[in-house]
Each structure stands twice: as structure tokens, then as C-alpha cells.
N, C-alpha and C positions, 0 to 999 in steps of 0.2 A: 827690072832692066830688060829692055828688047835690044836684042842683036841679031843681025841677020835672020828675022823670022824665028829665031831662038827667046822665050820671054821666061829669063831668068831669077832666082832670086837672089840674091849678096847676105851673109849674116854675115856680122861683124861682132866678135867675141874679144872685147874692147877689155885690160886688165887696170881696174880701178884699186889702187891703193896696195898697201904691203900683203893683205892676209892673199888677196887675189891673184900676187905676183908670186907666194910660196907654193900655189895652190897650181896654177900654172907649171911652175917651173919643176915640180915632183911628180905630175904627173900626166898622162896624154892628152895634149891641147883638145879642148873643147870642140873647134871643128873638124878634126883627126876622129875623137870620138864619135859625134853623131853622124857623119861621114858613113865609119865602119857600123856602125849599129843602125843607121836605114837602112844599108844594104846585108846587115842577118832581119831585119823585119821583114824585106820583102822576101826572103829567102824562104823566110818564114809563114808567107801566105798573107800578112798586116800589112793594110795597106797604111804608106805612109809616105813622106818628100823621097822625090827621085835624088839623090846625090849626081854632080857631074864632077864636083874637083873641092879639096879644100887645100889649106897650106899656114903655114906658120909665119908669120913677119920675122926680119932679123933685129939681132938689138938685145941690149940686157932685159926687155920686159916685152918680149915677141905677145904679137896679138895672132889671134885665131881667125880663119875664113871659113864657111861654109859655103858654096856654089849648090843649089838645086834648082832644078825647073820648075816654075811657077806652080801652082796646083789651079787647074784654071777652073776658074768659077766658085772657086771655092770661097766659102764665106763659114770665118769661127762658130760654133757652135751655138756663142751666144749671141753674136748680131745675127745667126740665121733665127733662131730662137722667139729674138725680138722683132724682128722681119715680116715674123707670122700675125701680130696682130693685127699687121692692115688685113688681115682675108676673112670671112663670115666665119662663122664660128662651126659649121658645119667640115671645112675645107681643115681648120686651123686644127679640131681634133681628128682626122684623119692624117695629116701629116706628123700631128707630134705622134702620134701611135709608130707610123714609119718610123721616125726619129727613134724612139724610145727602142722598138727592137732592131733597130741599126745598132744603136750603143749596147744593149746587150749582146747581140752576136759577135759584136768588134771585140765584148770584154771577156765575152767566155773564151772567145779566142785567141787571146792577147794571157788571159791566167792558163788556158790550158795548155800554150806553148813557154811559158814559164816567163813573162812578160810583164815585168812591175812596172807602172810608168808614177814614178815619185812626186811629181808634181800633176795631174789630173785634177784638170779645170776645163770647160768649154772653152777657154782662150786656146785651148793643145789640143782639141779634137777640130777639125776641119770638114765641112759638109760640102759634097761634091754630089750633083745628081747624077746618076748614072740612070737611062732611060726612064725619067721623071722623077724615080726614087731615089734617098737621101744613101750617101755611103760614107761613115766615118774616115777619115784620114788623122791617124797620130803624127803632131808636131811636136818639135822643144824636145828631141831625144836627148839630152845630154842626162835627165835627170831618169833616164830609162835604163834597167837589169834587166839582162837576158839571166836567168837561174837554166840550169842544163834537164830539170824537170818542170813539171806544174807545176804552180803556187799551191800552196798547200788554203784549205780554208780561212785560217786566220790573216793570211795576207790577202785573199782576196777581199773578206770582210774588210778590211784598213784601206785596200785600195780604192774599195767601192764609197767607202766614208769622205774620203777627199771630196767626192762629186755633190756629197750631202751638205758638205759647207758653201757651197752655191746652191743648191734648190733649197735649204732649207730660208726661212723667212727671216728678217734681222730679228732679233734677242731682244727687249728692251730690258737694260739693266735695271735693276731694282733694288736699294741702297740697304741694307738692312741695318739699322743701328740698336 
């Protein structure tokens, strides 16, 4: 959404069905939550969606808003990903290299500030150039802990495995009888 030179984003935290309406009503609206926790990320040094306003709908089954400013330029992780095949292959491993320690500097720094993000998929990381090079941006905070220390190893291992069920190649089943 553009408004006066302003190019916004709208999330809309829509509550489908009963478990979603319990789930809602117990406990802080969804865009209340990533609201407050983009702004302990950036607090925090992680970059991530600017928040400008969220709010709750009225009504026995209130829906959730998020307001942030656009992230501009930015393109998912894995359309930027996919993006790369058009370029010679010389260009395309020079960039995923960027890439590759972009997400690692983003994830050391996201576990060393105590930072789990529970759903981590390239759909939730965001690629922004910043002077030609690639800079991760975290989206989809609601499924994000702040822990008051580092993650300990074992969680960073687990959170690093999410990524692995994307890079890894599909499985073929194999029936055994």
C-alpha cells in the first residue's frame, strides 16, 4: 500500500475457526506480538520489518493488524535464490557465497542474542542489497523467542535443521514390505 510517499505493508491476522479464536482470546494478539518483538529485534541489532502501528478489531472474535514499511527491494530468500540462475555461473557462486555468510552472520547473531525464530524457512528471511551486497532481514515474527541469554547449542542445532528441510533434496519414499 502507498500513501503519501509512505509504501506500507498491511498484515492481516484473520482468526479461522474455534482452536484460533481460544488461542487469540488467551493470549496477546498476534499483531500486538510481532509489533513488540520487531522492535526488541531491532533493539537488538537484527535486522528486521520496521513496525509503524498494529491494533486489534472489535467483536467477539477480534482480528489482528500489523502496519510496517515496506522492506524495499527486498525479495524472499528463495525467489532471490531462484533469481540467481538467470546469471553465469561464475557471478551465481560468488553471490550464493555472500548469501551463505549473510545467513550465517544473521544466525550467529540472532542465537547469540537469544533469538529462536520457530518457523525458519527462506519464505521468513528477506534479501535486501545494501551497497550490492546481500543483507538478511527476519519476517513472520510471531513464531519468534526472545530467551534473556544465548541459545544454548542444542537449540541452535534445531534451529539450524529447519533450514535443512529446505536445502535438503525431496526423499523418495521407498515402500518396504
Amino acid at each position: 500500500i502507498q500513501l503519501h510517499g509512505l509504501d506500507i505493508h498491511l498484515k492481516h491476522n484473520r482468526i479461522s475457526g474455534f482452536r484460533s479464536f481460544v488461542r487469540e482470546f488467551c493470549r496477546t494478539p498476534k499483531g500486538k506480538y510481532e509489533y513488540d518483538t520487531a522492535i526488541h529485534l531491532a533493539n537488538l541489532g537484527i535486522c528486521t520489518i520496521e513496525p509503524i502501528a498494529c491494533g486489534v478489531g472489535q467483536g467477539i472474535a477480534p482480528e489482528s493488524f500489523l502496519i510496517t514499511k515496506t522492506l524495499e527491494g527486498a525479495l524472499s530468500l528463495e525467489k532471490y535464490w531462484h533469481e540467481l540462475s538467470r546469471l553465469d555461473v561464475p557471478s551465481q557462486f560468488t553471490i550464493k557465497k555472500q548469501i551463505i555468510d549473510a545467513m550465517a552472520q544473521t544466525l550467529a547473531t540472532m542465537h547469540a542474542k537469544g533469538v529462536l525464530h520457530n518457523d525458519l524457512h527462506p519464505g521468513n528471511l528477506m534479501v535486501i542489497l545494501n551497497g550490492g551486497k546481500p543483507v538478511l532481514s527476519l519476517i513472520d515474527l510471531f513464531p519468534v523467542r526472545i530467551k534473556p541469554n544465548s541459545l544454548s547449542w542444542t537449540e541452535r542445532r534445531s534451529n539450524l535443521a529447519m533450514l535443512d528441510r529446505w536445502a535438503a533434496p525431496p526423499q523418495s519414499i521407498t515402500r518396504v514390505t
